[in-house]
C-alpha positions in Angstrom: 0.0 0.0 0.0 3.0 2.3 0.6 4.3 1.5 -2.6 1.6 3.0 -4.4 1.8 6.3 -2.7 5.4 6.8 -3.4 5.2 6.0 -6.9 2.7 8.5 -7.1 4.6 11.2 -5.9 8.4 10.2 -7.5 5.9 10.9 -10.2 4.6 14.1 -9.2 7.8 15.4 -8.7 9.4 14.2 -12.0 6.8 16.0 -14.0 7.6 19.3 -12.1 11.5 18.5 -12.6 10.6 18.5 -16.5 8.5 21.7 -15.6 11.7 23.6 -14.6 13.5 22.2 -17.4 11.4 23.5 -19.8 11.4 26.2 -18.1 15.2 27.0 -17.8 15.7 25.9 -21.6 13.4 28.8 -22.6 15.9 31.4 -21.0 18.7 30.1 -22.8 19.7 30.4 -26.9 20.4 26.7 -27.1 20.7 23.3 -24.9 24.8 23.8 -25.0 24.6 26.8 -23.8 22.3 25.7 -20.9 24.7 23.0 -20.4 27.4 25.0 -20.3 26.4 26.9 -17.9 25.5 24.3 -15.7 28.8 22.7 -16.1 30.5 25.9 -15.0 28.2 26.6 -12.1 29.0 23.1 -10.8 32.6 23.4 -10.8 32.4 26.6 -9.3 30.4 25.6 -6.1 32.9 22.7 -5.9 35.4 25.7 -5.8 33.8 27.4 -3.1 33.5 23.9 -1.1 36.7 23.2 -1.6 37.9 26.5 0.1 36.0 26.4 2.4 37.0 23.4 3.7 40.8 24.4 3.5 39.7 27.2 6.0 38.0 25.0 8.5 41.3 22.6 8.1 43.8 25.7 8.9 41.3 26.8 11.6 41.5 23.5 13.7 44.8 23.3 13.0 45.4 26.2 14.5 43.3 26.2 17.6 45.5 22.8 18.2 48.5 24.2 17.8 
């Protein structure tokens, strides 16, 4: 019976992931473009993380030394 339900809803929630999709394609020239930027975003957040992370590392490290 639970089954059922959640099927439902993976459903709901893949039509309104093709909803933004559309959605998003409509802002941009083409699909590469929209890929591009997408790729670049990504890498950039993995950037940010990334520093982020080295200053939490030098921060402990400090506060132990």
């Amino acid at each position: 019976m639970v089954f059922p339900v959640l099927r439902s809803m993976t459903e709901l929630l893949l039509a309104v992931k093709q909803e933004e999709k559309r959605k998003v394609e409509r802002g941009f020239a083409n699909r590469d473009a929209m890929h591009r930027y997408i790729r670049l975003t990504a890498q950039m957040n993995k950037k940010v993380k990334r520093k982020g992370i080295k200053k939490l590392i030098e921060q402990s490290q400090r506060k132990v030394a």
